[in-house]
Biopython code that builds the backbone (N, CA, C, O; Angstrom):
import numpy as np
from Bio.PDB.StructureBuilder import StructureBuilder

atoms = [
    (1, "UNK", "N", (-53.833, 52.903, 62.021)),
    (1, "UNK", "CA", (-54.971, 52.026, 62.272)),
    (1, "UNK", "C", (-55.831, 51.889, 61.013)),
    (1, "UNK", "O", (-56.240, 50.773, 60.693)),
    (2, "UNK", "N", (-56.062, 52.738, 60.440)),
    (2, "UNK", "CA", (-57.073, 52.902, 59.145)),
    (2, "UNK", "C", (-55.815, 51.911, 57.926)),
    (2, "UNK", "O", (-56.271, 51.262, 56.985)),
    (3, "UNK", "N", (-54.803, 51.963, 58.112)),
    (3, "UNK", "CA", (-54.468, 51.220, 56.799)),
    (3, "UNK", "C", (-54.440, 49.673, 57.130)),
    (3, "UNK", "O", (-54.538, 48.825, 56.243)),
    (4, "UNK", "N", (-54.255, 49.269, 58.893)),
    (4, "UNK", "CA", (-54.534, 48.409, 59.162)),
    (4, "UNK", "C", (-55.782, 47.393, 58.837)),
    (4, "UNK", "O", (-55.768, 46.224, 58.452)),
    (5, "UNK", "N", (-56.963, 48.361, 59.164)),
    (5, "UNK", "CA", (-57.976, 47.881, 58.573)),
    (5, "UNK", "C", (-58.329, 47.790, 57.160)),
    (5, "UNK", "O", (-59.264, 47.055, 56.842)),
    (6, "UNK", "N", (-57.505, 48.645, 56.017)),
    (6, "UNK", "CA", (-57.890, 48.640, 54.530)),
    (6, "UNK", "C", (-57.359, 46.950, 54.237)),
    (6, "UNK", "O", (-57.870, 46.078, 53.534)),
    (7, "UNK", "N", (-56.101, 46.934, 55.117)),
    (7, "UNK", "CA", (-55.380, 45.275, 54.578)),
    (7, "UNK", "C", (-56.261, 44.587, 55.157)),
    (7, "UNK", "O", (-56.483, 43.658, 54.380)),
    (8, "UNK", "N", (-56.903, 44.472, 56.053)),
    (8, "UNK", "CA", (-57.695, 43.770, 56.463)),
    (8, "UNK", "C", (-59.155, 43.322, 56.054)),
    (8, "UNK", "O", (-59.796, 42.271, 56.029)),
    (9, "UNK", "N", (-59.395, 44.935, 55.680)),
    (9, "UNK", "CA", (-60.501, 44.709, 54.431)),
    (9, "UNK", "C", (-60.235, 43.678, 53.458)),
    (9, "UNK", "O", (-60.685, 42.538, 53.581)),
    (10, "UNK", "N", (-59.331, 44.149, 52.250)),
    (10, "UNK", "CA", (-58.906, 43.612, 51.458)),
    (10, "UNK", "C", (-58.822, 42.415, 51.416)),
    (10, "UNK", "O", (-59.151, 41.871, 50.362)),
    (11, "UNK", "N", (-58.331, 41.550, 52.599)),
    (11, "UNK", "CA", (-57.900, 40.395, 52.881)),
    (11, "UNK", "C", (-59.133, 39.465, 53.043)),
    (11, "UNK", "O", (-59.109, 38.324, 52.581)),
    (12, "UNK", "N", (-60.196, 39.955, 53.693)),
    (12, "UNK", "CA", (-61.440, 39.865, 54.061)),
    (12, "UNK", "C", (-62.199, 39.089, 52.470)),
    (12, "UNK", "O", (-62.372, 37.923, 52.114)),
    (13, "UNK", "N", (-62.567, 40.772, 51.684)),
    (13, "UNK", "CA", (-63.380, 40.748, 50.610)),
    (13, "UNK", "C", (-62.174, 39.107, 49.584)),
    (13, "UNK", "O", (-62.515, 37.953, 49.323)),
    (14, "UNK", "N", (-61.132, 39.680, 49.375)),
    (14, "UNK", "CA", (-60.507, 38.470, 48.738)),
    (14, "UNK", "C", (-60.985, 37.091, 49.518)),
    (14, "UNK", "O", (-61.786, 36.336, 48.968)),
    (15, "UNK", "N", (-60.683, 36.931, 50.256)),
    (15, "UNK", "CA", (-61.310, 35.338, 51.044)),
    (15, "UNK", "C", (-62.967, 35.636, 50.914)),
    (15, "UNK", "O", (-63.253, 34.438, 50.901)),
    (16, "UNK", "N", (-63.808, 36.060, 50.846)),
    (16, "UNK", "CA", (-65.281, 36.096, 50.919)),
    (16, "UNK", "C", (-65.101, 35.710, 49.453)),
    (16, "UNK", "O", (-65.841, 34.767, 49.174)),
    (17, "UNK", "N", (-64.317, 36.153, 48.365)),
    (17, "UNK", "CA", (-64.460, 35.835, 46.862)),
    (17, "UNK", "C", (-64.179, 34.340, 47.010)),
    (17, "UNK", "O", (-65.016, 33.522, 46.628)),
    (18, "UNK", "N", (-63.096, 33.990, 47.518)),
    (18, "UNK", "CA", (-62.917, 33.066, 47.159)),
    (18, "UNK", "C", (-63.659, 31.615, 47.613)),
    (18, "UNK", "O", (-63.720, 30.553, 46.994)),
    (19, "UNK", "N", (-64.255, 32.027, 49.072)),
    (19, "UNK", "CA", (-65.493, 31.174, 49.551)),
    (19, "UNK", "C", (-66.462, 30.992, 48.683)),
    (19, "UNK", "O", (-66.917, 29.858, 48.535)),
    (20, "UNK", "N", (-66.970, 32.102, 47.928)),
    (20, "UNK", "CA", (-67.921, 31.795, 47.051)),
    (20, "UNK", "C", (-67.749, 31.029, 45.783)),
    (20, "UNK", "O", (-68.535, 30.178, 45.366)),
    (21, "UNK", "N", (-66.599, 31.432, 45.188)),
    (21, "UNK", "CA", (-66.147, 30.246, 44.289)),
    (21, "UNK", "C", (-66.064, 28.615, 44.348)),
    (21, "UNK", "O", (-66.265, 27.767, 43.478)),
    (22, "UNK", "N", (-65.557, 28.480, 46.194)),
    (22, "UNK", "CA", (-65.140, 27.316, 45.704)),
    (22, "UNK", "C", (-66.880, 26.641, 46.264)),
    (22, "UNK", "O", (-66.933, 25.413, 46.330)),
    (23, "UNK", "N", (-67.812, 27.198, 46.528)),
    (23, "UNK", "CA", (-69.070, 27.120, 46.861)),
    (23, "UNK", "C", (-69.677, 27.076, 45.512)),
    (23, "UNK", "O", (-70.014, 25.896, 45.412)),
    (24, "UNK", "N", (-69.977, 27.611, 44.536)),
    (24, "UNK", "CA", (-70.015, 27.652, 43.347)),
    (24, "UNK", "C", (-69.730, 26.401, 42.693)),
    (24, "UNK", "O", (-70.358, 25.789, 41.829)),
    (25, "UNK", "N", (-68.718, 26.166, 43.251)),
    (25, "UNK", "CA", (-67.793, 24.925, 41.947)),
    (25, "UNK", "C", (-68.084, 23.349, 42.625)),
    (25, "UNK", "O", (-68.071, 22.289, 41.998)),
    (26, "UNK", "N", (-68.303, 23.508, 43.850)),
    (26, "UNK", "CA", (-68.783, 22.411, 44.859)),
    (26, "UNK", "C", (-70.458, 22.502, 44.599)),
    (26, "UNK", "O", (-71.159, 21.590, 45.037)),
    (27, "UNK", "N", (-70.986, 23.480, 43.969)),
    (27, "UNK", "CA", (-72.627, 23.183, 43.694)),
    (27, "UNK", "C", (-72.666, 22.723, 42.071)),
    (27, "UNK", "O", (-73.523, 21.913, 41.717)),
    (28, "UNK", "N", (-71.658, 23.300, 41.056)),
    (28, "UNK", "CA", (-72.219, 22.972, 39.707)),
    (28, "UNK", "C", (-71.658, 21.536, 39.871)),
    (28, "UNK", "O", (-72.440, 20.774, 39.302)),
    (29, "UNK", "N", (-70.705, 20.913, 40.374)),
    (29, "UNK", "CA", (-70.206, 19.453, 40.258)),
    (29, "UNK", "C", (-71.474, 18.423, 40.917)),
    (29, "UNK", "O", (-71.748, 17.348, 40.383)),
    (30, "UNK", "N", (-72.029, 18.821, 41.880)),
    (30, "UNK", "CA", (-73.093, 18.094, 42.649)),
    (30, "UNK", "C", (-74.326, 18.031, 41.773)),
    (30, "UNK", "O", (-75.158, 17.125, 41.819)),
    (31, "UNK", "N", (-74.372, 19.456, 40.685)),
    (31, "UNK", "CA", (-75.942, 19.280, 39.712)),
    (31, "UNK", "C", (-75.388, 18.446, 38.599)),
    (31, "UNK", "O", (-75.978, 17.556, 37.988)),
    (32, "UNK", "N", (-74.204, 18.858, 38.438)),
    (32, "UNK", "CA", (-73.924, 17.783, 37.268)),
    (32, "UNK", "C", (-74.142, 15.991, 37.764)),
    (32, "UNK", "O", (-75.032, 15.213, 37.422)),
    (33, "UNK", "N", (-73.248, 15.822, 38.451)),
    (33, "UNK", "CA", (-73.563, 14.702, 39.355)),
    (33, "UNK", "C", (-75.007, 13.963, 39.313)),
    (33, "UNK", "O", (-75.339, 12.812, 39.027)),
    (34, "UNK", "N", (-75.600, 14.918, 39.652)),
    (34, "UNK", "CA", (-76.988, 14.538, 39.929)),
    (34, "UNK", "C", (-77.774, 14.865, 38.560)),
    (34, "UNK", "O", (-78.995, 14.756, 38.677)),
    (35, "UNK", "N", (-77.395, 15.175, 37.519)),
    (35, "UNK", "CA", (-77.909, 15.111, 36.632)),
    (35, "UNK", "C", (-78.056, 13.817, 35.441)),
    (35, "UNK", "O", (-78.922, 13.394, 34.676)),
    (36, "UNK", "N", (-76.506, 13.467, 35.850)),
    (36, "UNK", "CA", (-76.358, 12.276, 35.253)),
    (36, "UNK", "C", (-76.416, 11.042, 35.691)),
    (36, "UNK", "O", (-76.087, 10.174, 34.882)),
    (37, "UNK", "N", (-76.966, 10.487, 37.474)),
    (37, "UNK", "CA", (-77.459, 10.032, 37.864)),
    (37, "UNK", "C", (-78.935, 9.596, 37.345)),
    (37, "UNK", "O", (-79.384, 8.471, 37.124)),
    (38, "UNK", "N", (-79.673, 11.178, 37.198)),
    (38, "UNK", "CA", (-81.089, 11.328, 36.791)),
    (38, "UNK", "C", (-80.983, 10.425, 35.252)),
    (38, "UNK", "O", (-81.817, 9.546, 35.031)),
    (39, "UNK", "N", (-80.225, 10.641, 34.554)),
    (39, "UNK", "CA", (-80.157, 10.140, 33.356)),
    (39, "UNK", "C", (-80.261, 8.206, 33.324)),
    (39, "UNK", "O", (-80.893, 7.342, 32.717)),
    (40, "UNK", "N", (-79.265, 8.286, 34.329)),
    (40, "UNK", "CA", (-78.834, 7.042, 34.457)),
    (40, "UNK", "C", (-80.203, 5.933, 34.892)),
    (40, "UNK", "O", (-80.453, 4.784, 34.526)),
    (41, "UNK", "N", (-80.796, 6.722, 35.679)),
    (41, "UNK", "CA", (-82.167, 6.081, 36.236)),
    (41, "UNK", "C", (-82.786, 5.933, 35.124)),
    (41, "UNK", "O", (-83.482, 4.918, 35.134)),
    (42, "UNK", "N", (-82.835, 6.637, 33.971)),
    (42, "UNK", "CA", (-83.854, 6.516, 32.882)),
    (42, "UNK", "C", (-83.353, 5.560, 32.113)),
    (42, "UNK", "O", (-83.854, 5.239, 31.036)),
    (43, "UNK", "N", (-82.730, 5.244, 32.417)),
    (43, "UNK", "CA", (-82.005, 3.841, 30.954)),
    (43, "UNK", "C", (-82.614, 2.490, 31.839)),
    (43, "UNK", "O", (-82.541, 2.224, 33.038)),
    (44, "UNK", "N", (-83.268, 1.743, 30.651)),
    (44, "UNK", "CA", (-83.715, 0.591, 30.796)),
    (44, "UNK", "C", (-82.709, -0.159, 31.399)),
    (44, "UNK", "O", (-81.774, 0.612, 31.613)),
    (45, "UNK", "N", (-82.435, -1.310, 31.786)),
    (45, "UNK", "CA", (-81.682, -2.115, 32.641)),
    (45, "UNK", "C", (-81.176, -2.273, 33.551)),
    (45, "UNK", "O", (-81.641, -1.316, 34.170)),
    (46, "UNK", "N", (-80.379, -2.856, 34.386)),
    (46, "UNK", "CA", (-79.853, -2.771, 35.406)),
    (46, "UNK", "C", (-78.324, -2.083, 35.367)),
    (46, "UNK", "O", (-77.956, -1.342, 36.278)),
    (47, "UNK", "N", (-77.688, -2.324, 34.509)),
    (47, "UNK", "CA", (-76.111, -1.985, 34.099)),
    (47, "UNK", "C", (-76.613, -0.336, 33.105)),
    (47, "UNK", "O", (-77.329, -0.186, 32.115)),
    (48, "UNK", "N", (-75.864, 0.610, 33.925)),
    (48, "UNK", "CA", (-76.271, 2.222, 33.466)),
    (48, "UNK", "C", (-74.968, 2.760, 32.790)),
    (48, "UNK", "O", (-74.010, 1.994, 32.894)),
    (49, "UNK", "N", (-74.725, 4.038, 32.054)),
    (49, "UNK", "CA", (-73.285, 3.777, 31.387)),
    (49, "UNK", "C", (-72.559, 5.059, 32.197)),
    (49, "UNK", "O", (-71.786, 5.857, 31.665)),
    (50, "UNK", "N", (-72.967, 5.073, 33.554)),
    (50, "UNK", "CA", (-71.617, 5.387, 34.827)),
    (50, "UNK", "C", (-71.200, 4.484, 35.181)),
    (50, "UNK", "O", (-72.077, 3.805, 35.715)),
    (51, "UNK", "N", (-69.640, 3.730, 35.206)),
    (51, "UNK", "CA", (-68.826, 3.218, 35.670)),
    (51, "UNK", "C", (-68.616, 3.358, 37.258)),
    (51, "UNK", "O", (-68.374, 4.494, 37.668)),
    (52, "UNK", "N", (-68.693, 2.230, 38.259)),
    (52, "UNK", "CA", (-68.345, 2.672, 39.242)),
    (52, "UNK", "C", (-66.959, 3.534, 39.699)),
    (52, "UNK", "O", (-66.853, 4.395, 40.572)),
    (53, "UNK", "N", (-66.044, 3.037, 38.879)),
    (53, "UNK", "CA", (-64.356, 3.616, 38.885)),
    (53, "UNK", "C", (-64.804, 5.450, 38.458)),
    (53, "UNK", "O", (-64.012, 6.216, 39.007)),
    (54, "UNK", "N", (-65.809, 6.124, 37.676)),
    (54, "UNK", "CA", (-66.040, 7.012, 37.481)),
    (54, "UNK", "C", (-67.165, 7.784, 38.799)),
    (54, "UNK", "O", (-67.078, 8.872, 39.369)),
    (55, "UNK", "N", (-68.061, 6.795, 38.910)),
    (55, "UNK", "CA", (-68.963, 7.688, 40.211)),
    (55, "UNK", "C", (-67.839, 8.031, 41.259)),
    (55, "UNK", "O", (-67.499, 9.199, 41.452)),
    (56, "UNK", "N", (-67.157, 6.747, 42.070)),
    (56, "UNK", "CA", (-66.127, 6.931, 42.820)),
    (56, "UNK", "C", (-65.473, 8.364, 42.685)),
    (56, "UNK", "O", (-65.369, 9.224, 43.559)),
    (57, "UNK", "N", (-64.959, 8.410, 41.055)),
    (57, "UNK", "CA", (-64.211, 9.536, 41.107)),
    (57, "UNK", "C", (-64.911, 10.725, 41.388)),
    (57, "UNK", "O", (-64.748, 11.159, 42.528)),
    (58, "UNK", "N", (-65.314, 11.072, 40.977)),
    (58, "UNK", "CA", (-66.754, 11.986, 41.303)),
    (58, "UNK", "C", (-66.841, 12.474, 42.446)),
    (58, "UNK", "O", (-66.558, 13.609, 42.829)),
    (59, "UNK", "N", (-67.421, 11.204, 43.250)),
    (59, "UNK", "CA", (-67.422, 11.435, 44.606)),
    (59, "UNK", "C", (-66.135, 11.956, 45.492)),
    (59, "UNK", "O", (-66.073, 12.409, 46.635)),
    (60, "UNK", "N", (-65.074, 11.690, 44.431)),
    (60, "UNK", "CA", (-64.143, 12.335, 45.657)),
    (60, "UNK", "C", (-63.737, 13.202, 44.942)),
    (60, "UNK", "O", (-62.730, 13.601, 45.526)),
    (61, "UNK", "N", (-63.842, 13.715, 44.133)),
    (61, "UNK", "CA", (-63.908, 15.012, 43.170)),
    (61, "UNK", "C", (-64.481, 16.304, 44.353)),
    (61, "UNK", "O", (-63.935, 17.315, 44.794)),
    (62, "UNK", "N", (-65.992, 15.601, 44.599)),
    (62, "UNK", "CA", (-67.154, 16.385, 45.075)),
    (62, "UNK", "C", (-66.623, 16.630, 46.813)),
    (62, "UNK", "O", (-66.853, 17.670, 47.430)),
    (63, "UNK", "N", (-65.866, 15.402, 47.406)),
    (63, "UNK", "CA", (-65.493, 15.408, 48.771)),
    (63, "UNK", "C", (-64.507, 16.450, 49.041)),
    (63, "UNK", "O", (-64.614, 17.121, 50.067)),
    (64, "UNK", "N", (-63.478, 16.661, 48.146)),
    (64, "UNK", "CA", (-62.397, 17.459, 47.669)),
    (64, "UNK", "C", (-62.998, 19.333, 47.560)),
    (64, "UNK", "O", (-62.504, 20.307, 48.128)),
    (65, "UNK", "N", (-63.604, 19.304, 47.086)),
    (65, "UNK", "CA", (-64.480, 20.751, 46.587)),
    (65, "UNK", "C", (-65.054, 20.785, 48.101)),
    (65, "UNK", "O", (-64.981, 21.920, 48.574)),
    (66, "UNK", "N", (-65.407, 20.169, 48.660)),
    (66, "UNK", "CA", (-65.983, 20.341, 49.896)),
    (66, "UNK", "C", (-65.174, 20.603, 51.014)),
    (66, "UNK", "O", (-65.587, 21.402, 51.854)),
    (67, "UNK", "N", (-64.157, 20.088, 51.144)),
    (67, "UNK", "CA", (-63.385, 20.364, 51.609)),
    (67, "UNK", "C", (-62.381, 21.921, 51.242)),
    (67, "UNK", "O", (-61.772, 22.670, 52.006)),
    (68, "UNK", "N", (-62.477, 21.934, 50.461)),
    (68, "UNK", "CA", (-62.228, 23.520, 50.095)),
    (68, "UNK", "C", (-62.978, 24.542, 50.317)),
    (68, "UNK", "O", (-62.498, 25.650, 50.557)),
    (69, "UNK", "N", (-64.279, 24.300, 50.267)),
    (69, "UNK", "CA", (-65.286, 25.351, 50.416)),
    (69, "UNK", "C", (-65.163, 25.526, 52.032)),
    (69, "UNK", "O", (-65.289, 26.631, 52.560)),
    (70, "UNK", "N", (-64.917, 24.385, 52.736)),
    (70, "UNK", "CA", (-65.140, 24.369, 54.300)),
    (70, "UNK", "C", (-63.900, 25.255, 54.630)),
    (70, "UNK", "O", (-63.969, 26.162, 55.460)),
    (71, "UNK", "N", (-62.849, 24.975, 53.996)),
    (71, "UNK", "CA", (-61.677, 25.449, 54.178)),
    (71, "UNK", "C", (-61.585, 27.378, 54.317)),
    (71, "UNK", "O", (-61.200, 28.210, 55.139)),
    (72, "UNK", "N", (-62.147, 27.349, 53.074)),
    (72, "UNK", "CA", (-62.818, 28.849, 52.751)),
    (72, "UNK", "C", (-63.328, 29.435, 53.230)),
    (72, "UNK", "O", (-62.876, 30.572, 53.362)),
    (73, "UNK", "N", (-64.454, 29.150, 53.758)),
    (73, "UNK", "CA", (-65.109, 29.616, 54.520)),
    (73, "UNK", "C", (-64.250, 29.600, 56.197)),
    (73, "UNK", "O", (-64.669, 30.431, 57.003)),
    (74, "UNK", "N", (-63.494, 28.989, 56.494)),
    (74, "UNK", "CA", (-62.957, 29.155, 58.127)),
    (74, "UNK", "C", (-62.298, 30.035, 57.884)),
    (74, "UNK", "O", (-62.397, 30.872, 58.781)),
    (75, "UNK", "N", (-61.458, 30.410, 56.910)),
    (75, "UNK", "CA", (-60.597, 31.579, 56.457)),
    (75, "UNK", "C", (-61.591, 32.900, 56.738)),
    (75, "UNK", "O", (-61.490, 33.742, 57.630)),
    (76, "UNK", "N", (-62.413, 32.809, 55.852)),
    (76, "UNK", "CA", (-63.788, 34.329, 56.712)),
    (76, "UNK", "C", (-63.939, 34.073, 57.624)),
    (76, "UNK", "O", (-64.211, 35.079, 58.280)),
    (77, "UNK", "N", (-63.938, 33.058, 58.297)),
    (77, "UNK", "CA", (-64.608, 33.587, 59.615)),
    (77, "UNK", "C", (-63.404, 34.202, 60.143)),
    (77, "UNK", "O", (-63.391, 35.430, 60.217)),
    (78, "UNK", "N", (-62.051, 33.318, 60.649)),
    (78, "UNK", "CA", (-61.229, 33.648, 61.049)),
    (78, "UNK", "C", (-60.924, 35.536, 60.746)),
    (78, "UNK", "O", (-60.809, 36.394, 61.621)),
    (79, "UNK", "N", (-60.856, 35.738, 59.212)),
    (79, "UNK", "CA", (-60.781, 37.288, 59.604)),
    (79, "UNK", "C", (-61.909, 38.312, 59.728)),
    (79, "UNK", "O", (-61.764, 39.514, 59.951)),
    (80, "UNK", "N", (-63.322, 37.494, 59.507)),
    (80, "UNK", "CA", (-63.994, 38.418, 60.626)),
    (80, "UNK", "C", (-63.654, 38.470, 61.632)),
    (80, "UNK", "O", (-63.382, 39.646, 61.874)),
    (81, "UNK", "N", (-63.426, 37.655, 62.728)),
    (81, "UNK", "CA", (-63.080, 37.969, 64.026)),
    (81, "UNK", "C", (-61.908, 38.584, 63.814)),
    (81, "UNK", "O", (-61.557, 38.990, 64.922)),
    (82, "UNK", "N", (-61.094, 38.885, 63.003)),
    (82, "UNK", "CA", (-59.450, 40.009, 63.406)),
    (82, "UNK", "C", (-60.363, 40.887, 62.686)),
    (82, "UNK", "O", (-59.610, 41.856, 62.781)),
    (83, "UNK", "N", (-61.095, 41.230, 62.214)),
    (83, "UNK", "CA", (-61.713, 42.629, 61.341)),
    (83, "UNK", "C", (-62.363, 43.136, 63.032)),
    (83, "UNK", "O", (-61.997, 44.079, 63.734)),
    (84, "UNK", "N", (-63.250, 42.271, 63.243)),
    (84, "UNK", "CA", (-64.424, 42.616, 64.846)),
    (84, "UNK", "C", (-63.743, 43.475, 65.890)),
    (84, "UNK", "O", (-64.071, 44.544, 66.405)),
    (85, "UNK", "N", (-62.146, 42.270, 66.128)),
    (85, "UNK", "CA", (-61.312, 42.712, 66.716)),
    (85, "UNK", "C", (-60.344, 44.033, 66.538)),
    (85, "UNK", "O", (-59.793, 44.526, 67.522)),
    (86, "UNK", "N", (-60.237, 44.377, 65.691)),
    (86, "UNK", "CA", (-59.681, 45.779, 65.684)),
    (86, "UNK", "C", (-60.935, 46.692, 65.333)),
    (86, "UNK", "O", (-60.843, 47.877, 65.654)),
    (87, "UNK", "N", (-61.806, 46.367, 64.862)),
    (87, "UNK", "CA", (-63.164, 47.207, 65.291)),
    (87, "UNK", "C", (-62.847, 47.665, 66.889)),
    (87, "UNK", "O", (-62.161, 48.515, 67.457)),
    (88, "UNK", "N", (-63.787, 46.558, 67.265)),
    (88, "UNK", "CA", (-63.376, 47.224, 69.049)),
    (88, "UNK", "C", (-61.919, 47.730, 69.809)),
    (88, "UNK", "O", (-61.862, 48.379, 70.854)),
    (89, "UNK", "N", (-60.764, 47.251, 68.991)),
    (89, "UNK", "CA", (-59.879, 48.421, 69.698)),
    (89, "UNK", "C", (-59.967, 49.836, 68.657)),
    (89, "UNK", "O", (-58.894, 50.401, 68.870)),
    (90, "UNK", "N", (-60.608, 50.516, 67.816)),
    (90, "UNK", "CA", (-60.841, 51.448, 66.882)),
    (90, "UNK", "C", (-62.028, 51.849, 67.999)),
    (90, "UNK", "O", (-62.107, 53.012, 68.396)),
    (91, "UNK", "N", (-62.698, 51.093, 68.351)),
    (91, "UNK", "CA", (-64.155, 52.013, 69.240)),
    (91, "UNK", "C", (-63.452, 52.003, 70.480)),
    (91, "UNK", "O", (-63.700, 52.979, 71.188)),
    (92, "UNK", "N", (-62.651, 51.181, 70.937)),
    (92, "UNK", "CA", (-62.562, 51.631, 72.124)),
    (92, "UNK", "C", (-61.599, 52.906, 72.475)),
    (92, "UNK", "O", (-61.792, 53.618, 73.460)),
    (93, "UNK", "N", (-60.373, 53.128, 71.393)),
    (93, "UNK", "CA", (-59.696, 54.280, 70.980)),
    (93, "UNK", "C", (-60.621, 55.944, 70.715)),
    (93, "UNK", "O", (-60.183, 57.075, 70.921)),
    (94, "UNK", "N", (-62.207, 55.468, 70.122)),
    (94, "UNK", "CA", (-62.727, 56.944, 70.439)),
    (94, "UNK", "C", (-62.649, 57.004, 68.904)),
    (94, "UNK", "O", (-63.002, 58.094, 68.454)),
    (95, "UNK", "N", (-62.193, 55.907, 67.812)),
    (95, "UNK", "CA", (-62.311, 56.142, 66.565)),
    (95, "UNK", "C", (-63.663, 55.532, 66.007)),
    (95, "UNK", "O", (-63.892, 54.402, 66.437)),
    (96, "UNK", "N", (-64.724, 56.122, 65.022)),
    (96, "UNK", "CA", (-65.674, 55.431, 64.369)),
    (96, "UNK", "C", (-65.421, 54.191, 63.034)),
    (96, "UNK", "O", (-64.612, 54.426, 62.136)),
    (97, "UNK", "N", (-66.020, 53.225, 63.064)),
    (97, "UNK", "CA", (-65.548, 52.464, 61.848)),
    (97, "UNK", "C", (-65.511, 53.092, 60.821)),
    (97, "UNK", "O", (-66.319, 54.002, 60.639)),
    (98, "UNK", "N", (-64.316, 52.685, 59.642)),
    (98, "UNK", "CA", (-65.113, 53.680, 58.335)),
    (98, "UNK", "C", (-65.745, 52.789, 57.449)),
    (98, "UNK", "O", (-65.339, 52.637, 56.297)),
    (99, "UNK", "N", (-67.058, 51.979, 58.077)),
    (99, "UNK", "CA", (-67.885, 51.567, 57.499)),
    (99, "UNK", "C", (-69.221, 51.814, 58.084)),
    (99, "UNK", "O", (-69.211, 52.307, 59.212)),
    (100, "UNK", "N", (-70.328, 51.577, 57.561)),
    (100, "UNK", "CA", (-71.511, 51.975, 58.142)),
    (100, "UNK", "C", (-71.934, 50.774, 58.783)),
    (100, "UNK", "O", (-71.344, 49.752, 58.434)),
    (101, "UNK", "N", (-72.840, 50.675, 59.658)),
    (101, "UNK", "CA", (-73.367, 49.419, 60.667)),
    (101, "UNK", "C", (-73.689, 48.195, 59.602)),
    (101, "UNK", "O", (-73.230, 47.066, 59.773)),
    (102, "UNK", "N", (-74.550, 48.558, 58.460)),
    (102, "UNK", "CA", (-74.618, 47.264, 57.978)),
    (102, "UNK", "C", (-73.286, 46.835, 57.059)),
    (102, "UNK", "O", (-73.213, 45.633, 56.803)),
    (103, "UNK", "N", (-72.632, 47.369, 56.737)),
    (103, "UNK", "CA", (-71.312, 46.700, 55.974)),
    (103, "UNK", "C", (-69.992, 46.013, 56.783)),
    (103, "UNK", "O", (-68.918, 45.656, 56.299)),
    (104, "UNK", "N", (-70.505, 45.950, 58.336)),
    (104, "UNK", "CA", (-69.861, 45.226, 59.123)),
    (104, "UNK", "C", (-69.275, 44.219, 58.975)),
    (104, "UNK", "O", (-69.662, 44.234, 57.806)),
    (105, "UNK", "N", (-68.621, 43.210, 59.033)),
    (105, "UNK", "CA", (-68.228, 41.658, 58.703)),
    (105, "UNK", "C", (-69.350, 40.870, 59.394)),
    (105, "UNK", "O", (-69.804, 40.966, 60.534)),
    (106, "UNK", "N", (-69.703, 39.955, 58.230)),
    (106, "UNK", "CA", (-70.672, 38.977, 59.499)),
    (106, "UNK", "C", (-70.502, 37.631, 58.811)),
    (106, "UNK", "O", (-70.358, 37.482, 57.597)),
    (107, "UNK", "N", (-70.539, 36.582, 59.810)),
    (107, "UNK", "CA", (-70.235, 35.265, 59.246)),
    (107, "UNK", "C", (-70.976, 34.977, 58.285)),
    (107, "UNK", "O", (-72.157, 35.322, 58.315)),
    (108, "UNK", "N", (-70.582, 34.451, 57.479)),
    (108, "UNK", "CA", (-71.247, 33.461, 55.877)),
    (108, "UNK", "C", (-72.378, 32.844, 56.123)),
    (108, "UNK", "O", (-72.564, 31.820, 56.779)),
    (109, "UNK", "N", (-72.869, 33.284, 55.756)),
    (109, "UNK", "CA", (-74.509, 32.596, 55.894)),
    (109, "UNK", "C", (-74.304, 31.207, 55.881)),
    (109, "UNK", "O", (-73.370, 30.683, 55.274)),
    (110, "UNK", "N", (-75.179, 30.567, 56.559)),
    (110, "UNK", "CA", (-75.139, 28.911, 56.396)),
    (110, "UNK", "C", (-74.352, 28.458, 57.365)),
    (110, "UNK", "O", (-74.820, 27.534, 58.029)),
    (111, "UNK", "N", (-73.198, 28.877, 57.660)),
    (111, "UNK", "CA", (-71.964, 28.660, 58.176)),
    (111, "UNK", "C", (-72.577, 27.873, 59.631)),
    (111, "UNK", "O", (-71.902, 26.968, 60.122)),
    (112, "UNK", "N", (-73.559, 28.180, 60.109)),
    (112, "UNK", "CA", (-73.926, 27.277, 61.582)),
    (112, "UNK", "C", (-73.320, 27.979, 62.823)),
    (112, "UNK", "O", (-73.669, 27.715, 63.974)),
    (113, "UNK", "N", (-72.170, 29.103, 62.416)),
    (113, "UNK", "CA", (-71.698, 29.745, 63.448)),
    (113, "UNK", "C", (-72.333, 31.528, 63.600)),
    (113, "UNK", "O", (-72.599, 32.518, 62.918)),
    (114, "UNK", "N", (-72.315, 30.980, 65.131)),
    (114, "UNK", "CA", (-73.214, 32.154, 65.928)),
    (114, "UNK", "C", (-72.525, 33.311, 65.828)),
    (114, "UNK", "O", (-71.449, 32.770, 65.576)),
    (115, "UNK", "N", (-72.134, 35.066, 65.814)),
    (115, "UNK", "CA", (-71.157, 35.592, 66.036)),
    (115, "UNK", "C", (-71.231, 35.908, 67.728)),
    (115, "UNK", "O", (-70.299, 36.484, 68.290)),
]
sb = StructureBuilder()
sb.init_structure("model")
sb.init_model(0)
sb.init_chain("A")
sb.init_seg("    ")
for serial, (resi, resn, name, xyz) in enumerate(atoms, 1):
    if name == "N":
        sb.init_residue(resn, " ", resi, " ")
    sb.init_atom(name, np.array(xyz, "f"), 0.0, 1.0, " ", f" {name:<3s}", serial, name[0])
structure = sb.get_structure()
């Protein structure tokens, strides 16, 4: 049971890394984005030097990253609940976690889901 849960750990902390990355990479593309928007507003005229064929891309650059991060993140949740779940057959066996109460799994902040 205990090595059950180390892979499970493991599996866990690796997907929590990788949620944050692609969270990371889906926020610096959106400041950039929006940085050069900001720019764009400051230039005199009506015609700015973003190309629509380039915002477009962008935007689905940014839709793409989002979709990964969402992706990422269902992956944690999903093995919090198999982490939760062999928690409670480990407590209900009469075994203690070998983690302390707050290092528990808990859904990703933001995430909108309740545990």
């Amino acid at each position: 049971m205990e090595m059950k849960w180390l892979v499970l750990r493991q599996k866990l902390v690796l997907s929590e890394i990788d949620a944050k990355l692609a969270k990371e990479s889906e926020v610096s593309l959106a400041v950039e984005m929006a940085r050069f928007g900001e720019m764009e507003k400051m230039l005199p005229g009506e015609e700015g030097f973003i190309e629509q064929s380039q915002r477009r891309a962008w935007e689905t650059r940014l839709r793409v990253r989002r979709e990964e991060t969402a992706k990422a993140e269902a992956k944690v949740r999903l093995l919090i609940r198999d982490m939760n779940d062999l928690l409670g057959k480990l407590a209900h066996r009469g075994f203690k976690p070998p983690v302390g109460q707050n290092e528990l799994p808990r859904n990703p902040s933001g995430s909108g889901v309740e545990p």
